[in-house]
N, C-alpha and C positions, 0 to 999 in steps of 0.2 A: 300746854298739852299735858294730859293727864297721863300718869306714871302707869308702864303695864301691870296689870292681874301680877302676883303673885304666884297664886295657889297655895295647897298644901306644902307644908314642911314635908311630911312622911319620913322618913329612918332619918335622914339628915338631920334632924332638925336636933335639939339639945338633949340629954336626957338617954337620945337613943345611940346604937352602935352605931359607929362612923362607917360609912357607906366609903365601898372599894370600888377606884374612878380609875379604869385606866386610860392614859391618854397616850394617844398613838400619834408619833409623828417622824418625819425625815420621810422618807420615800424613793424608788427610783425617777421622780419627775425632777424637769429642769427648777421647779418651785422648791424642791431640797431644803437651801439656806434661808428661805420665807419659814419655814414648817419648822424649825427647831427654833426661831425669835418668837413664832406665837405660841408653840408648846411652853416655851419660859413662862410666858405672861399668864398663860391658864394656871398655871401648875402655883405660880403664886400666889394668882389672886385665889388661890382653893380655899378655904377657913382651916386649917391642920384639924380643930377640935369636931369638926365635921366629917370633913371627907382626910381617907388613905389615900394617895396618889400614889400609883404605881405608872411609873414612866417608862413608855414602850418604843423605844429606835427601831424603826427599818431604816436600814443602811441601802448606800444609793444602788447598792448590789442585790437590795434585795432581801438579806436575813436580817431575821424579826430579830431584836437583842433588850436585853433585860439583867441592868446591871453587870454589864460585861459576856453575860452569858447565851449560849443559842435557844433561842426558845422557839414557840411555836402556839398559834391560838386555834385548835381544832375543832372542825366542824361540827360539835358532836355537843346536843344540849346537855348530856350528864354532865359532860365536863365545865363547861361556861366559866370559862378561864385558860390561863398560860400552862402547857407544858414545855417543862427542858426537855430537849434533842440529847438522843443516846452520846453526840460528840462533844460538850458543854460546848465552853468561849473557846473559839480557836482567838491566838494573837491578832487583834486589828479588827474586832468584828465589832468595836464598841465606839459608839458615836461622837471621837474626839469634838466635834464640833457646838456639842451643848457641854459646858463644863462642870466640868465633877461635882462642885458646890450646887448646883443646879436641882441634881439625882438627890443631892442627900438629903438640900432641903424640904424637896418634895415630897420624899419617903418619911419625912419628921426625925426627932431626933433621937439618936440613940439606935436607931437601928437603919439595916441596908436596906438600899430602895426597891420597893416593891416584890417581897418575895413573892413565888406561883401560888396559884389557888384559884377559888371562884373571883371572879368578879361583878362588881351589882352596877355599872354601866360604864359605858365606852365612852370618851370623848373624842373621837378621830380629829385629827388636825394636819391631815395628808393635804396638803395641795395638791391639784394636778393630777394626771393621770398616775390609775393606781392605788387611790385612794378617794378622791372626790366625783367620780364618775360611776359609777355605783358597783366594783367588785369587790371591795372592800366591806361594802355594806353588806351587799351580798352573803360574805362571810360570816357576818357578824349575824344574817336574820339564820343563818343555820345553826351556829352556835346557838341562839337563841339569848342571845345577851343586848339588853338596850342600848342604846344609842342616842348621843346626840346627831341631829339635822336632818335631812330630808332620805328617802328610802329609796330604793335601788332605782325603780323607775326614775322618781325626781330626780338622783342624781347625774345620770344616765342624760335626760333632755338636759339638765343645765351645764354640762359638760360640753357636748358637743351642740357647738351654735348651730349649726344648718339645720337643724332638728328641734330645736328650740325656736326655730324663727318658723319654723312649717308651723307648729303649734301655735304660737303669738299670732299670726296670722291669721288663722284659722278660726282662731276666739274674736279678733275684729281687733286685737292693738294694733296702734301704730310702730311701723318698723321703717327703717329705714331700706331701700330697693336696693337689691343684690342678686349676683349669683353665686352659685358653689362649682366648683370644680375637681374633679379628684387625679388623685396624681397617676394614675391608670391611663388618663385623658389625653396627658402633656406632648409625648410625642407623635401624637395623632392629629391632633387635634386644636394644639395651646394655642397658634397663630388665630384661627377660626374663634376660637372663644375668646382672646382677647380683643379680636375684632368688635364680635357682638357685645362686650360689656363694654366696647369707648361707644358705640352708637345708644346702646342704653342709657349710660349715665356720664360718659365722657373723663374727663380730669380736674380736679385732684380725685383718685378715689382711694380706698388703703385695703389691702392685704391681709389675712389672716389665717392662721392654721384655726381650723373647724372646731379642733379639742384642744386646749391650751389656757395656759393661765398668765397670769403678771404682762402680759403685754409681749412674753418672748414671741418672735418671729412677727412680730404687727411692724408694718412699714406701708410708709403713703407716699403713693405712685404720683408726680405730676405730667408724667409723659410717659410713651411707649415704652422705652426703654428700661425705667423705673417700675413697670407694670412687670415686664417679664421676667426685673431683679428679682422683685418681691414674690413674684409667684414661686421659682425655687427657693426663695428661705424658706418661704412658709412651709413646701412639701417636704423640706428637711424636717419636719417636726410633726407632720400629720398627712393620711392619707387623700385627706377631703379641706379643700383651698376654699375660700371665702373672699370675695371679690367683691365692694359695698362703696355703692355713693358716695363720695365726699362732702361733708356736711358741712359750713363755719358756724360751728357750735361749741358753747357752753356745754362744760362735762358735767352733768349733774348729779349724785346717789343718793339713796335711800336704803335702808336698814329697815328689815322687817323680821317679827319675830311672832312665834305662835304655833300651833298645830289646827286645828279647825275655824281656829278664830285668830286667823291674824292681824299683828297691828304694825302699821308704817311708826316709824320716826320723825324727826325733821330732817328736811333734806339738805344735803351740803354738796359744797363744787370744791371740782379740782381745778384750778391756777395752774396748767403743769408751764414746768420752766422749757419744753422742747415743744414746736409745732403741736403735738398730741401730746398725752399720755403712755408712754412709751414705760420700756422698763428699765432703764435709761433714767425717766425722768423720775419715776417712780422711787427706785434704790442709790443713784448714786449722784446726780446732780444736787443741789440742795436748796434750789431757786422755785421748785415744788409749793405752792400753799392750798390747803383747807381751809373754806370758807364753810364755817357752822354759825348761826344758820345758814343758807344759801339766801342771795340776794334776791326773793322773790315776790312776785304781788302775792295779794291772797290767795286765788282764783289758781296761780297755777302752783302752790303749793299744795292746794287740797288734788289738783289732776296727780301730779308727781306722786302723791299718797295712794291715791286710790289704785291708782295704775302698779303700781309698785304691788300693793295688795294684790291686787287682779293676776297680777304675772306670776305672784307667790303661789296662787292659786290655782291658777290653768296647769301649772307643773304637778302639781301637787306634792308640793312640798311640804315641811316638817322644821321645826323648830328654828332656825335659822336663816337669812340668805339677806345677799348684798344687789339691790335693782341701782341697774348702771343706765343714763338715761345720757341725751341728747337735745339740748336746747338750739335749737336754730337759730340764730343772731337775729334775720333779717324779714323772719316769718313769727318768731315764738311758736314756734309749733313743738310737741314735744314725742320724741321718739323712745324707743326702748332698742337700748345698747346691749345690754345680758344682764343674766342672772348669778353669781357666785355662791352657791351652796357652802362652803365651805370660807367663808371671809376671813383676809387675813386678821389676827388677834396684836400686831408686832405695835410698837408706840407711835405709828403716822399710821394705823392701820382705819378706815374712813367705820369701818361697822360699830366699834364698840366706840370712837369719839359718836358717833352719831347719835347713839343711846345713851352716854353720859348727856348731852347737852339737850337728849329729851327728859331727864331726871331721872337714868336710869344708871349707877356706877358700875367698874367693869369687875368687881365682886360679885354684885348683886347680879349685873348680867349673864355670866358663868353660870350660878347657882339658880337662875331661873332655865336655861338651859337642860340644865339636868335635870330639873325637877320635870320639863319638857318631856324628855325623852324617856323619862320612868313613867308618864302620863300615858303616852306612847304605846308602850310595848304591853302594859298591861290593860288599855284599850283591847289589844290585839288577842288578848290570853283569853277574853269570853269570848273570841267567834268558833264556832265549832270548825273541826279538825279534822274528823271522822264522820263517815257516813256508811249506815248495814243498810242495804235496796231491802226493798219491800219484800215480804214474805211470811209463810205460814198464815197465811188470809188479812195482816194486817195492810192497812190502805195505805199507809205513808212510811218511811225512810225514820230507823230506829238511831236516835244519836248516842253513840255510847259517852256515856257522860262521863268515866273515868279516864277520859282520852280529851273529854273537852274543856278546853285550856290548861293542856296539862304542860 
């Protein structure tokens, strides 16, 4: 498999100023302690002679912090950068969980990390809600400051699966039969709806909060009993429940990367050490293996690509995403499990081993990334912005050009 496009270097590259990358990570999602192991792994593999890393905590409370201090990234394109908060660092607001040596290395040496200023692009590394569902981004397209990965709408369907799976549907992928349930429903209703998803699709089936990441609140139901457990975990964690066939299947992923022209990886499997993939099996069990490449004919390594592509697609996505798939044991038939915008970066993390063992290192990965997202956004700087209606006898709509891409 041949190695992705490159592209231009642009400011990054030798010669010119070192390009200011903030990376944003921690969050209030249950994905927290994922989101400060992959901010490590970005912030190192950055080039220092390249890029300024400026390391940005949100604490699981909520405040944005920067180098112990209160900060705050405003909506406002003059600024496109950090400001401090009138109250600095209150005690406790700094992100004991990523370690000190971590900030300084980042910030290079000799001096503290990340002081305020403009920024020339975001690398968000939020998991979960809050940050990979698209208000984050949100923020970031008002600031007017680039971005790594997919844009508010992408993030928004690949967050919430019941909406993701309307879409995958819609386009003609294969998905596995489900339904959704919202937790509005439950004391009306649950007995009735669990009814009708044992006559749909019976037992084993598994559970899931709609919005959610790492596998928290997913459990597989073999009976009635385990159906009704699982449905309240799940609505501990999300409004809208997810209720899906049980498959005996091979876990299969794919890593794909690009903006208009995306490109699949080779695809690898997870071995989890627990019945599924769980988060469980995921972080703390150690019987877990990644198989790269995945053990596959030809025929369905090229579907596993294409489809992976296709699903990058239909979202309309942006630089990054992890396609989670579903081999069928006893059919080979192959489904589409999600999509993760936001893939972990941590050292068992399935996206960037995917793209090393397609020839792509997890330096080189990062810095194709960014060069993604600066591709991006100045895409986006020639669409006009303004429009004067017609008038004083002329026929058509006057673009003021000092407003267009400005």
């Amino acid at each position: 498999m041949k190695t992705p496009k490159k592209g231009t270097r642009g400011r990054a590259g030798h010669g010119h100023a070192r390009l200011r990358v903030g990376v944003i990570y921690g969050g209030r999602s249950v994905e927290h302690e994922v989101s400060l192991v992959s901010a490590r792994a970005i912030m190192q593999a950055l080039d220092p002679r390249r890029y300024e890393v400026v390391p940005i905590g949100i604490t699981p409370q909520g405040r944005w912090v920067l180098a112990g201090a209160h900060c705050a990234l405003p909506p406002d394109p003059s600024v496109r950068g950090l400001v401090r908060l009138k109250n600095g660092g209150r005690a406790g607001t700094a992100l004991a969980s990523l370690p000190r040596a971590a900030l300084k290395s980042a910030a290079g040496p000799g001096r503290d990390p990340g002081p305020l200023g403009r920024l020339d692009v975001i690398f968000p590394v939020v998991h979960g809600m809050g940050g990979e569902e698209g208000t984050l981004q949100g923020l970031l397209e008002l600031a007017d400051i680039p971005y790594v990965g997919a844009g508010v709408l992408g993030s928004a369907l690949g967050m919430d699966k019941a909406m993701m799976k309307v879409v995958f549907r819609e386009a003609g992928l294969p998905i596995v039969d489900h339904r959704v349930l919202r937790r509005s429903d439950l004391e009306a209703g649950r007995d009735r709806f669990v009814q009708a998803a044992e006559e749909a699709f019976g037992y084993p089936c598994f559970v899931k909060p709609a919005n959610g990441g790492s596998s928290v609140g997913v459990s597989k139901a073999k009976r009635r009993a385990d159906l009704l457990e699982a449905i309240d975990l799940a609505a501990r964690y999300d409004r809208k429940i997810i209720v899906e066939r049980g498959v005996d299947a091979r876990e299969i992923e794919c890593s794909v990367l690009g903006n208009d022209e995306p490109e699949a990886s080779v695809p690898g499997e997870i071995v989890p050490a627990n019945e599924f993939y769980d988060s469980r099996a995921k972080y703390v069990d150690p019987g877990s293996r990644l198989v790269i490449p995945a053990a596959l004919g030809e025929e369905q390594t090229r579907r596993v690509r294409d489809i992976a592509v296709r699903a990058f697609q239909v979202l309309d996505l942006a630089g990054m995403a992890r396609v989670d798939f579903f081999l069928d044991r006893a059919t080979d038939a192959i489904f589409l499990n999600e999509v993760n915008t936001i893939p972990g970066f941590t050292p068992i993390s399935m996206y960037p081993k995917l793209w090393e063992a397609s020839g792509l290192p997890f330096s080189e990965l990062v810095d194709r990334l960014i060069r993604l997202a600066l591709e991006r956004h100045a895409e986006k700087k020639t669409l006009i912005t303004s429009y004067q209606p017609p008038g004083n006898g002329t026929r058509g709509g006057r673009l003021d050009k000092k407003r267009a891409g400005s």
